[in-house]
PyMOL Python script that loads the backbone (N, CA, C, O; Angstrom):
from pymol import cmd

cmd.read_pdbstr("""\
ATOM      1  N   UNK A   1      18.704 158.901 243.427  1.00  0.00           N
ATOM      2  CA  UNK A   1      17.814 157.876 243.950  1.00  0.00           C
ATOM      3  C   UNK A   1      16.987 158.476 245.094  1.00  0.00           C
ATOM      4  O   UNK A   1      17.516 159.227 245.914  1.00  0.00           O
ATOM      5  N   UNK A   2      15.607 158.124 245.153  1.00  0.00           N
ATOM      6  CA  UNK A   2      14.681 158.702 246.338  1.00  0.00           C
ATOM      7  C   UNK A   2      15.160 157.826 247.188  1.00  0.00           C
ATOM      8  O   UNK A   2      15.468 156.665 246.918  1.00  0.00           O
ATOM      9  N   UNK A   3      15.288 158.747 248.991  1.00  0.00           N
ATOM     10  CA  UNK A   3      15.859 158.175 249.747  1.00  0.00           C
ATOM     11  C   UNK A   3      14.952 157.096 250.588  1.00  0.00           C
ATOM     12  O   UNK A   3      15.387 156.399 251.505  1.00  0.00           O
ATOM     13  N   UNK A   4      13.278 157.097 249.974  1.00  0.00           N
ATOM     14  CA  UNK A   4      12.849 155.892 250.256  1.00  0.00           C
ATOM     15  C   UNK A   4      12.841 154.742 249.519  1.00  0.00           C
ATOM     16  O   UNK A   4      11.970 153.872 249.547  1.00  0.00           O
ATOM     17  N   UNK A   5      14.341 154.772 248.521  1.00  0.00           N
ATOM     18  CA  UNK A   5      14.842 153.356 247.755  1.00  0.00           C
ATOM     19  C   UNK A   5      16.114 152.700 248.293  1.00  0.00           C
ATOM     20  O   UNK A   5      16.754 151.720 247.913  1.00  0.00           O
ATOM     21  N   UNK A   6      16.314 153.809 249.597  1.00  0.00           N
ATOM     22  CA  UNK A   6      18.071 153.648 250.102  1.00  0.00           C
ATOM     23  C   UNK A   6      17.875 152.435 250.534  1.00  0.00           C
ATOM     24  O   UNK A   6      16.719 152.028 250.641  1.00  0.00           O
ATOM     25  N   UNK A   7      19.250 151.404 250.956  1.00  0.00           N
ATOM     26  CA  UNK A   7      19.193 150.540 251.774  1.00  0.00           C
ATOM     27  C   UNK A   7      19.480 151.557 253.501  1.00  0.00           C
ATOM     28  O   UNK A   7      19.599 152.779 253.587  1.00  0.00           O
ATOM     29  N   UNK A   8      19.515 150.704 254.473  1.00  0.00           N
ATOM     30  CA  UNK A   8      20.208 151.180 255.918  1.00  0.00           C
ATOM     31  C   UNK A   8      21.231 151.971 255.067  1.00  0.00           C
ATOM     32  O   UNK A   8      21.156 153.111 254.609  1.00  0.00           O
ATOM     33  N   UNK A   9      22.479 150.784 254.965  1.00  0.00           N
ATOM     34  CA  UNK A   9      24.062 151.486 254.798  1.00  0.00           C
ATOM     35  C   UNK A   9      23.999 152.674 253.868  1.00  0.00           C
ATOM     36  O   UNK A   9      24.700 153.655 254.118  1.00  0.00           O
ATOM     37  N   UNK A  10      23.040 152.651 252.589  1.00  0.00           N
ATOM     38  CA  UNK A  10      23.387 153.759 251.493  1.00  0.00           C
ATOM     39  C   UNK A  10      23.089 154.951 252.462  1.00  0.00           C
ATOM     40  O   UNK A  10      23.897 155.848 252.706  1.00  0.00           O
ATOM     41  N   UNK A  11      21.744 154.842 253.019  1.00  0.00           N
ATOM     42  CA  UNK A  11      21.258 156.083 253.770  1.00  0.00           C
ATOM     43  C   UNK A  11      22.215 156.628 254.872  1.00  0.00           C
ATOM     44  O   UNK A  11      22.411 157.830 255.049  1.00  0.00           O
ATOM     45  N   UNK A  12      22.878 155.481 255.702  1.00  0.00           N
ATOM     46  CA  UNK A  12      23.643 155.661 256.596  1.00  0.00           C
ATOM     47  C   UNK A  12      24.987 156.825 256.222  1.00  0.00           C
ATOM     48  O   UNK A  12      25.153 157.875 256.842  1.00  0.00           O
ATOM     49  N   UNK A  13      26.011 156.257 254.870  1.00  0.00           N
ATOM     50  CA  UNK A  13      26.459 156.997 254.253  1.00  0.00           C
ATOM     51  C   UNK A  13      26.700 158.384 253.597  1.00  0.00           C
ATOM     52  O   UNK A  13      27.733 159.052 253.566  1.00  0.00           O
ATOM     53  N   UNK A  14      24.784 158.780 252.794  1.00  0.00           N
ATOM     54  CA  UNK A  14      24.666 159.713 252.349  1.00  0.00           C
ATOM     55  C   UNK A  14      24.599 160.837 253.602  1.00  0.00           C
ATOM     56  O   UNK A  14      24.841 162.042 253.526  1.00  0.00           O
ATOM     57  N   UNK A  15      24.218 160.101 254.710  1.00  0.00           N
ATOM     58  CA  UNK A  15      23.704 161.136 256.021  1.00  0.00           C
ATOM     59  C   UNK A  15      25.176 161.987 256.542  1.00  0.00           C
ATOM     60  O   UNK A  15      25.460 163.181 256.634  1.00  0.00           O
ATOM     61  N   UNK A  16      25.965 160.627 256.838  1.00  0.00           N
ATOM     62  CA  UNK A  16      27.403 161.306 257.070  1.00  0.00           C
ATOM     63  C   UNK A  16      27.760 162.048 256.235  1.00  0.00           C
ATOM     64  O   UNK A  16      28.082 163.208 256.489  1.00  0.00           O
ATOM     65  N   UNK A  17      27.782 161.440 254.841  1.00  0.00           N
ATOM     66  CA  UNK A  17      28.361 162.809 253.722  1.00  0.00           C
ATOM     67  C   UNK A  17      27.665 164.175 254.216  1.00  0.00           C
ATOM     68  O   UNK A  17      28.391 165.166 254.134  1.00  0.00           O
ATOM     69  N   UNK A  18      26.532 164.347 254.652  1.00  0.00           N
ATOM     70  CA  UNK A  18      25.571 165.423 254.453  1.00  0.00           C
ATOM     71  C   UNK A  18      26.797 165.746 256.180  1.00  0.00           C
ATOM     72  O   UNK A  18      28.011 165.831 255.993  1.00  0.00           O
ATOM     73  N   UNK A  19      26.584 165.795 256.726  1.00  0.00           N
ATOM     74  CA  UNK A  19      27.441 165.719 258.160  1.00  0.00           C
ATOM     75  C   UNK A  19      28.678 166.055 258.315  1.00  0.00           C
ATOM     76  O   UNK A  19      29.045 166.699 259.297  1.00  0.00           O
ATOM     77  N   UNK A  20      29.731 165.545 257.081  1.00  0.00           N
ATOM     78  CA  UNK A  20      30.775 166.145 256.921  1.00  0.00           C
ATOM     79  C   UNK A  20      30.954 167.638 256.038  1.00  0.00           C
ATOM     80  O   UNK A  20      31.871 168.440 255.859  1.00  0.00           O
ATOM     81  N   UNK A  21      29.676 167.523 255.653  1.00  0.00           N
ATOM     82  CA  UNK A  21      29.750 168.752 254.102  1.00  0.00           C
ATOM     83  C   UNK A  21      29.259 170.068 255.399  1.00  0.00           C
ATOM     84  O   UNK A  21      29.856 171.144 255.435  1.00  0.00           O
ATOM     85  N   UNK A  22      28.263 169.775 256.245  1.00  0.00           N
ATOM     86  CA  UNK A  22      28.149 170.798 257.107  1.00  0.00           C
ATOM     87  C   UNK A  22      28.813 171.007 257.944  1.00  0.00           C
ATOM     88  O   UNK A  22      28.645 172.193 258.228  1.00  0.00           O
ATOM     89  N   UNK A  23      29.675 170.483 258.714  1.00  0.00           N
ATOM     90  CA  UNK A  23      30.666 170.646 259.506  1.00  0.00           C
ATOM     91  C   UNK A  23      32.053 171.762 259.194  1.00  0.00           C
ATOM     92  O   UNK A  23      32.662 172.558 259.908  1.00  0.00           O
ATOM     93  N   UNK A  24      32.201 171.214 257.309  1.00  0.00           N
ATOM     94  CA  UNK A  24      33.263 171.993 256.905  1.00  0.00           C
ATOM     95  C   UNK A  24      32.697 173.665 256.930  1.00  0.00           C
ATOM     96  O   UNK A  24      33.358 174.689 256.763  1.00  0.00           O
ATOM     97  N   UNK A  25      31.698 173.556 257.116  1.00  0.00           N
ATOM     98  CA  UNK A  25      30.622 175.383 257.340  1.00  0.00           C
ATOM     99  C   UNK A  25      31.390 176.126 256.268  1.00  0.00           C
ATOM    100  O   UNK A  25      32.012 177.156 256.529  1.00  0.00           O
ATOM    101  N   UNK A  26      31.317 175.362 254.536  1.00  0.00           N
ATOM    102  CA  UNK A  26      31.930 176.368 253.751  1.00  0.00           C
ATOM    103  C   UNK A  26      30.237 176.335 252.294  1.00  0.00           C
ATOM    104  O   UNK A  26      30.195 176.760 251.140  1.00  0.00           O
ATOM    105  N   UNK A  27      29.179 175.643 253.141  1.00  0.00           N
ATOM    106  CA  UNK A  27      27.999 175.541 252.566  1.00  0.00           C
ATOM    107  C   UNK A  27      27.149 177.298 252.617  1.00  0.00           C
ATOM    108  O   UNK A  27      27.668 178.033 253.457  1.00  0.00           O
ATOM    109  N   UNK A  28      26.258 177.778 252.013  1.00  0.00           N
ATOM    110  CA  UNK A  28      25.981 178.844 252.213  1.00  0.00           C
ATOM    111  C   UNK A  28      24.448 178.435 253.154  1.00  0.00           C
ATOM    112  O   UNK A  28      24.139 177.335 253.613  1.00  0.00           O
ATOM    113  N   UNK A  29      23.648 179.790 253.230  1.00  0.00           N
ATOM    114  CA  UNK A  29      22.909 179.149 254.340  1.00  0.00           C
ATOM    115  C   UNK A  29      21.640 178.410 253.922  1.00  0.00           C
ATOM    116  O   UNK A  29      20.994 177.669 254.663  1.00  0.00           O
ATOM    117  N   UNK A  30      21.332 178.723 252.541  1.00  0.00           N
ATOM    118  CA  UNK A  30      20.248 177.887 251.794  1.00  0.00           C
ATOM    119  C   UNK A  30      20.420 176.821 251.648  1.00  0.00           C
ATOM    120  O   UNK A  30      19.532 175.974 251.557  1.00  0.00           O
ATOM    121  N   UNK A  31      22.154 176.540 251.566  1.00  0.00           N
ATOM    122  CA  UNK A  31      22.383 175.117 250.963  1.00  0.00           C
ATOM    123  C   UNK A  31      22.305 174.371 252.444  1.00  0.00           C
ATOM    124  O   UNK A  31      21.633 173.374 252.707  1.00  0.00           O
ATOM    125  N   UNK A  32      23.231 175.170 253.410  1.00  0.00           N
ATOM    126  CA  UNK A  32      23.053 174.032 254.998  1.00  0.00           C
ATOM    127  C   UNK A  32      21.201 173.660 255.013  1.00  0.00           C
ATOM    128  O   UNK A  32      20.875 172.481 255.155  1.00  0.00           O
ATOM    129  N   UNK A  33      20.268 174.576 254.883  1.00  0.00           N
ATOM    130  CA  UNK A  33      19.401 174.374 255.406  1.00  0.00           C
ATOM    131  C   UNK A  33      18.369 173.451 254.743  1.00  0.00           C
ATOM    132  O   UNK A  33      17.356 173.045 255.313  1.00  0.00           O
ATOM    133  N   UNK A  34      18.819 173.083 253.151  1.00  0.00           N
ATOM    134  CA  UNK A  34      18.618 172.016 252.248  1.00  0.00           C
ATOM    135  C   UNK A  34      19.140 170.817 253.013  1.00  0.00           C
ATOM    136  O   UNK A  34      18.503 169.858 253.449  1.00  0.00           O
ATOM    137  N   UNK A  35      20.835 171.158 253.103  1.00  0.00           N
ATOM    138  CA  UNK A  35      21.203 169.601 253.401  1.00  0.00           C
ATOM    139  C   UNK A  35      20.685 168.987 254.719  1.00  0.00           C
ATOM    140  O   UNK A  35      20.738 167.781 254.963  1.00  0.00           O
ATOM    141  N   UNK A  36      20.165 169.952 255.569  1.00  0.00           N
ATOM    142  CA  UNK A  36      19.645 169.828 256.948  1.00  0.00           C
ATOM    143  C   UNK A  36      18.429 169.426 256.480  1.00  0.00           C
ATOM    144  O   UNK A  36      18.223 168.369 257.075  1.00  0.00           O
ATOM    145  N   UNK A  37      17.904 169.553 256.074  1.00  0.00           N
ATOM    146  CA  UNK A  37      16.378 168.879 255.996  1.00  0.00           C
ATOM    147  C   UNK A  37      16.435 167.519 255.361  1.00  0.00           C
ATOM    148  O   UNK A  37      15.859 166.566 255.887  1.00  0.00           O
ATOM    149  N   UNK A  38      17.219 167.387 254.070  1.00  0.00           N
ATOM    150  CA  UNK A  38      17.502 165.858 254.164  1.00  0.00           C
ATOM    151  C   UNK A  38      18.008 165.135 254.504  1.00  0.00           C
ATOM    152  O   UNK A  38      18.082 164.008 254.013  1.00  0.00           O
ATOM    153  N   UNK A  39      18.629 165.607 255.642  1.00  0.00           N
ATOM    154  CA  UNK A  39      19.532 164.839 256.611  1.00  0.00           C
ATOM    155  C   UNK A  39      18.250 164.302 257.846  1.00  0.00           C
ATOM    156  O   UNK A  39      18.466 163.492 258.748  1.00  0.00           O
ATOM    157  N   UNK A  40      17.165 164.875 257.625  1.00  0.00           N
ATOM    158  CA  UNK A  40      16.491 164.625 258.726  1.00  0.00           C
ATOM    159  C   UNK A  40      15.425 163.558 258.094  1.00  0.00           C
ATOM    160  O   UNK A  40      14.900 162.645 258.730  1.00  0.00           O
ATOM    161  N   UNK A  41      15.202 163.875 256.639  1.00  0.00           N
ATOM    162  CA  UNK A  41      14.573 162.747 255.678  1.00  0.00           C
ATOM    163  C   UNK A  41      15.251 161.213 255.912  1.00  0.00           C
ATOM    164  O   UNK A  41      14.678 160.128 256.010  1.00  0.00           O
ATOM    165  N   UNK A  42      16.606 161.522 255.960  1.00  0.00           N
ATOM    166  CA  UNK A  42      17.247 160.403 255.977  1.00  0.00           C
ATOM    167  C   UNK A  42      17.120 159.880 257.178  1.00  0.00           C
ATOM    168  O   UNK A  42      16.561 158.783 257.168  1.00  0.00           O
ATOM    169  N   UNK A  43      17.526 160.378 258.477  1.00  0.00           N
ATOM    170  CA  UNK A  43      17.379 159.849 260.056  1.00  0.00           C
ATOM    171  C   UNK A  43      16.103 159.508 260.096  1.00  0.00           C
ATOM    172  O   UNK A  43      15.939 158.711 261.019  1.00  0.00           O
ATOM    173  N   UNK A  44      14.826 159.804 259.360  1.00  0.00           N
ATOM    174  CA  UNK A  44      13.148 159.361 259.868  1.00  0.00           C
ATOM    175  C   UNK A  44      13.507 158.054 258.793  1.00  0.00           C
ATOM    176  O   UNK A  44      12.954 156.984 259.047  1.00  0.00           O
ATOM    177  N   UNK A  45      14.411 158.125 257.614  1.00  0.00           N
ATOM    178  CA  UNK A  45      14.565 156.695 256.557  1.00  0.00           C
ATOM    179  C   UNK A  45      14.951 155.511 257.502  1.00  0.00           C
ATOM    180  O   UNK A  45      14.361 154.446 257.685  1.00  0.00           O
ATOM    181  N   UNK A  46      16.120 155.999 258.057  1.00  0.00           N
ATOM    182  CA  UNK A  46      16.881 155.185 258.706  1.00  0.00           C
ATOM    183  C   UNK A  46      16.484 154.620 260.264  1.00  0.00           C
ATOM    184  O   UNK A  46      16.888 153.614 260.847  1.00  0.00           O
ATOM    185  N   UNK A  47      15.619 155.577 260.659  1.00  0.00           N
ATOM    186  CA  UNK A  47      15.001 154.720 261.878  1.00  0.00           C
ATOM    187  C   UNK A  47      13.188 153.983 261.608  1.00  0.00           C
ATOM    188  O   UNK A  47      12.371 153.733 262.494  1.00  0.00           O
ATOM    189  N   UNK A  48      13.031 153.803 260.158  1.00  0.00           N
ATOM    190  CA  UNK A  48      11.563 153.085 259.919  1.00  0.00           C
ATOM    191  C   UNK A  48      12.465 151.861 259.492  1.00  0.00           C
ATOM    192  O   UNK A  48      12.206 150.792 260.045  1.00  0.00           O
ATOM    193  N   UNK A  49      13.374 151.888 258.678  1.00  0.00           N
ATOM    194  CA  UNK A  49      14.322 150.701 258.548  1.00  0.00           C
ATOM    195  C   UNK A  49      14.406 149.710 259.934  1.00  0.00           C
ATOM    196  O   UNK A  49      14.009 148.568 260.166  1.00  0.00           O
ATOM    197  N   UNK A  50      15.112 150.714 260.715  1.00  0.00           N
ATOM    198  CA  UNK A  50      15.401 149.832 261.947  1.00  0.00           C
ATOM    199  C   UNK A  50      14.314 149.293 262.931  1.00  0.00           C
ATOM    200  O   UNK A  50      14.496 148.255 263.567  1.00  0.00           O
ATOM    201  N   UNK A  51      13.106 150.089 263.035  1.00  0.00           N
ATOM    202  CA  UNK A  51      12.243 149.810 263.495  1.00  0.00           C
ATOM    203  C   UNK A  51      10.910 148.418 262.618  1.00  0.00           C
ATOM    204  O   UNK A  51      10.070 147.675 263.125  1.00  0.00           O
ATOM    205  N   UNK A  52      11.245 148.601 261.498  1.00  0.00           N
ATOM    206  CA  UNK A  52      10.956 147.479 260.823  1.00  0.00           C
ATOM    207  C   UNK A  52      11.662 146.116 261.357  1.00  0.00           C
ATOM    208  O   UNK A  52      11.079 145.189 261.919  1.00  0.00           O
ATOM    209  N   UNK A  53      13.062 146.200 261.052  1.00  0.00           N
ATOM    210  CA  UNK A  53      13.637 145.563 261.604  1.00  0.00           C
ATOM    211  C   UNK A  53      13.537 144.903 262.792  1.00  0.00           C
ATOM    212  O   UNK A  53      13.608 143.676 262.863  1.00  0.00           O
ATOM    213  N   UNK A  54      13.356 145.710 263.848  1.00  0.00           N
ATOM    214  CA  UNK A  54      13.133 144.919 265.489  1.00  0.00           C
ATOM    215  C   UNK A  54      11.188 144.783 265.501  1.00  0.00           C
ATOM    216  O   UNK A  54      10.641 145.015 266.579  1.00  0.00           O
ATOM    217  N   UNK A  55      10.608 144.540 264.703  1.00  0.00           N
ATOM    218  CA  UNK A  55       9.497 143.744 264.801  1.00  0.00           C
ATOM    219  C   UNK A  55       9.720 142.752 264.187  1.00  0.00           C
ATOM    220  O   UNK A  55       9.155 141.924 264.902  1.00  0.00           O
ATOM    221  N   UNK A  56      10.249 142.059 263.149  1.00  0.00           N
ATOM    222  CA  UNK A  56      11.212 141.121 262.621  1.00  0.00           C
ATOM    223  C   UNK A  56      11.652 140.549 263.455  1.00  0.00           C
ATOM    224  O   UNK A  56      11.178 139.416 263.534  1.00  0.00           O
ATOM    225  N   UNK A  57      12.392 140.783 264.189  1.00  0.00           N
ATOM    226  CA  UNK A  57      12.887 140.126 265.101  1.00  0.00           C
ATOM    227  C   UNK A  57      12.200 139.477 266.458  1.00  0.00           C
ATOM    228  O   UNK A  57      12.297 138.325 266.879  1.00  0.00           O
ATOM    229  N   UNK A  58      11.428 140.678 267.036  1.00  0.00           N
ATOM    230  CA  UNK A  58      10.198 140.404 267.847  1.00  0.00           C
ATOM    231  C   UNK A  58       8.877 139.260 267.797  1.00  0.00           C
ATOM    232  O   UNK A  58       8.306 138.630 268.688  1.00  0.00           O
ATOM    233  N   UNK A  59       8.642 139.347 265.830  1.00  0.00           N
ATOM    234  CA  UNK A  59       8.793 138.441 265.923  1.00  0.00           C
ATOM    235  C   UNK A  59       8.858 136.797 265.916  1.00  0.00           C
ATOM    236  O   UNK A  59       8.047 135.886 266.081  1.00  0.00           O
ATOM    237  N   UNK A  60      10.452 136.927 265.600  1.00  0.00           N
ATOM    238  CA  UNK A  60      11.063 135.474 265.478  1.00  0.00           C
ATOM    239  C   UNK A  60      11.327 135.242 266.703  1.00  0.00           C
ATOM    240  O   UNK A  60      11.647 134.066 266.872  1.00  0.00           O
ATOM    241  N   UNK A  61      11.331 135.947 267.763  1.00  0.00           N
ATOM    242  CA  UNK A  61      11.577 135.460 268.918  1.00  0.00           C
ATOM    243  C   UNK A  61      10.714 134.487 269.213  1.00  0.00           C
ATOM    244  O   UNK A  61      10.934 133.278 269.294  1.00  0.00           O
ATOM    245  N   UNK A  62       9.105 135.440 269.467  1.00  0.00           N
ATOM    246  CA  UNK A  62       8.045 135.209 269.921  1.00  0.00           C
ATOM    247  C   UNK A  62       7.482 133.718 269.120  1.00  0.00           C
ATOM    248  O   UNK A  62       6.919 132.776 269.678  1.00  0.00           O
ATOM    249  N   UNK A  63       7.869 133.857 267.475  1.00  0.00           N
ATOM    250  CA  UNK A  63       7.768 132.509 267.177  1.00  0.00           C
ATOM    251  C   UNK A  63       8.990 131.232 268.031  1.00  0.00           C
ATOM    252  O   UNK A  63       8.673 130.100 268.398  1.00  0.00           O
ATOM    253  N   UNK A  64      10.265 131.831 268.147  1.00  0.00           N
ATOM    254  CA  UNK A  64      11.255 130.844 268.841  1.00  0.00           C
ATOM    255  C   UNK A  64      10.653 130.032 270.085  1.00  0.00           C
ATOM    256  O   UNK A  64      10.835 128.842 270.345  1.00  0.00           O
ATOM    257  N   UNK A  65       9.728 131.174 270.936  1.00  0.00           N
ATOM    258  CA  UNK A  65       9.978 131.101 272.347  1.00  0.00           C
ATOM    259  C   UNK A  65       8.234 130.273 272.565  1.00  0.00           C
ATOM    260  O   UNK A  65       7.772 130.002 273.673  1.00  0.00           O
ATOM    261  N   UNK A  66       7.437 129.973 271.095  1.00  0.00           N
ATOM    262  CA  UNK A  66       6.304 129.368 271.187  1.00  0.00           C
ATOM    263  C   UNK A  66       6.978 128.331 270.860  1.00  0.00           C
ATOM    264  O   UNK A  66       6.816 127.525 271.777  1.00  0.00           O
ATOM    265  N   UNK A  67       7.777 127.804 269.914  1.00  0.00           N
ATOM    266  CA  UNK A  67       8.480 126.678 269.506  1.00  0.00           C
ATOM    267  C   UNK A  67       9.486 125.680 270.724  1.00  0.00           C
ATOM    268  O   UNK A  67       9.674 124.478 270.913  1.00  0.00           O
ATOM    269  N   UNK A  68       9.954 126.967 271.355  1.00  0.00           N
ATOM    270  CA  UNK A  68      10.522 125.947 272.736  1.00  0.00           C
ATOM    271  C   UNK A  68       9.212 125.756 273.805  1.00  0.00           C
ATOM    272  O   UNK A  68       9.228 124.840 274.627  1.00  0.00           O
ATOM    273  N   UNK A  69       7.890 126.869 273.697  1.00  0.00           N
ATOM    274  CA  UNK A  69       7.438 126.402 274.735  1.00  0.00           C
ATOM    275  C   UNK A  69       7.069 125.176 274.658  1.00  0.00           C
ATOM    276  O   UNK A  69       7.332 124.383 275.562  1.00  0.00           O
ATOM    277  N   UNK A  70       6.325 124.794 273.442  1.00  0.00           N
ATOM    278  CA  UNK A  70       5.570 123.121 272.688  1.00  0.00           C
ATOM    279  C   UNK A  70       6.418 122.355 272.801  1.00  0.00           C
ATOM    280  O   UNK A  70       6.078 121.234 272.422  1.00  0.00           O
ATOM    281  N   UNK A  71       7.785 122.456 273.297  1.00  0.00           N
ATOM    282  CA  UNK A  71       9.293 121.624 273.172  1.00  0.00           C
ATOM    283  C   UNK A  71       9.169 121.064 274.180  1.00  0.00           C
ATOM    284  O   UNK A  71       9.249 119.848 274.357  1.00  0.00           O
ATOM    285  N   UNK A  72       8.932 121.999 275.062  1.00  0.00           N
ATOM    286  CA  UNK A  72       8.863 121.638 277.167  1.00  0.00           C
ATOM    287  C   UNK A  72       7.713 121.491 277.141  1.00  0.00           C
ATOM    288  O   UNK A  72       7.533 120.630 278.002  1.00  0.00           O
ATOM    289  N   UNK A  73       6.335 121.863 276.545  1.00  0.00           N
ATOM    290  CA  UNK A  73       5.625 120.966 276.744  1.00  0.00           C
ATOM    291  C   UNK A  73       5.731 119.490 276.729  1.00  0.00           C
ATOM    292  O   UNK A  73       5.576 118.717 277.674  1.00  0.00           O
ATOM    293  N   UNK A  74       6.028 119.226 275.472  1.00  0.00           N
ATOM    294  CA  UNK A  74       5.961 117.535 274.963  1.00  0.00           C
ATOM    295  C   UNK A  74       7.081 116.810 275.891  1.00  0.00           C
ATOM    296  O   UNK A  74       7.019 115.606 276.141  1.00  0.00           O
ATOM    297  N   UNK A  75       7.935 117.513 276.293  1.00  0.00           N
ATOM    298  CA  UNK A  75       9.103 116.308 277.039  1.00  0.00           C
ATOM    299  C   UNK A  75       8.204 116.603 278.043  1.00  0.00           C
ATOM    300  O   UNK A  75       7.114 116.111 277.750  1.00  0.00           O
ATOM    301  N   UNK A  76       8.172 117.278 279.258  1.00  0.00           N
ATOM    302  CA  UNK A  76       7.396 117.026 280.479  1.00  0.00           C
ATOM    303  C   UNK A  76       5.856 116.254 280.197  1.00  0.00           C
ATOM    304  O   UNK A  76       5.267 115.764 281.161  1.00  0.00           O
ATOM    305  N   UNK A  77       5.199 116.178 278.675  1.00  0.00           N
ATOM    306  CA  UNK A  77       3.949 114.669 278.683  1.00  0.00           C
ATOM    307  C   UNK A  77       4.878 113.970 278.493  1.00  0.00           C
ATOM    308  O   UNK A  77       4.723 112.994 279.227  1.00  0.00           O
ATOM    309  N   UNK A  78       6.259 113.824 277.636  1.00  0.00           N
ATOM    310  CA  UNK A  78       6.763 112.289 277.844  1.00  0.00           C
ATOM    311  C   UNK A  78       7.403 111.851 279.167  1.00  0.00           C
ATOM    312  O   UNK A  78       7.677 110.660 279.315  1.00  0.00           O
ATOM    313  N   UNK A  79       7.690 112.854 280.260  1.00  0.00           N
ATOM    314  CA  UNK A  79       8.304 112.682 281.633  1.00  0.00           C
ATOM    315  C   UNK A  79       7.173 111.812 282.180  1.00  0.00           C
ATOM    316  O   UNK A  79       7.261 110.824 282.908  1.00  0.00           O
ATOM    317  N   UNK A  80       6.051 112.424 281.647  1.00  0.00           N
ATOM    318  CA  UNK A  80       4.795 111.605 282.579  1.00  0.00           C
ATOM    319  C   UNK A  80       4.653 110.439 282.448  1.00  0.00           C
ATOM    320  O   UNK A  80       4.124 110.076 283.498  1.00  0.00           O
ATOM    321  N   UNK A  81       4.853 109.211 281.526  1.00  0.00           N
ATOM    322  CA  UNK A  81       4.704 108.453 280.761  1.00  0.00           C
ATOM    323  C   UNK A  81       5.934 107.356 281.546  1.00  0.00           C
ATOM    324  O   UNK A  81       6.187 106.258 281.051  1.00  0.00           O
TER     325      UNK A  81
END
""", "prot")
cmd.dss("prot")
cmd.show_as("cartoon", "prot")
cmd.util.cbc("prot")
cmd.orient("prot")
């Protein structure tokens, strides 16, 4: 699967696998320097994910925090009243 079809977790996963396979340093040096480069495919995957993510959120805030402002608007015109 192209790793711009991963979800977060799949990518999250394949990255560690790639992480544990280099650690065991029984990879040769073509292969570390393969798995090193898509390990870095994956960390630029995994932080457009997340960064997608916190504008999403940014924003539902920004919609939340227009929704309470019109909230405190309308009770302080009905305070007036």
């Amino acid at each position: 699967m192209e790793i711009k079809n991963l979800s977060y977790e799949d990518a999250i996963i394949e990255l560690e696998n790639i992480l544990d396979e280099l650690e065991l340093g029984e990879c040769t040096l073509a292969e570390s320097l393969e798995k090193y480069k898509k390990g870095i495919l994956l960390h630029r995957h995994c932080n457009e994910i997340l960064s997608a993510a916190e504008g999403e959120v940014k924003v539902l805030l920004a919609n939340e925090k227009d929704i309470l402002d019109e909230l405190d608007f309308l009770r302080e015109a009905e305070d007036e009243y």
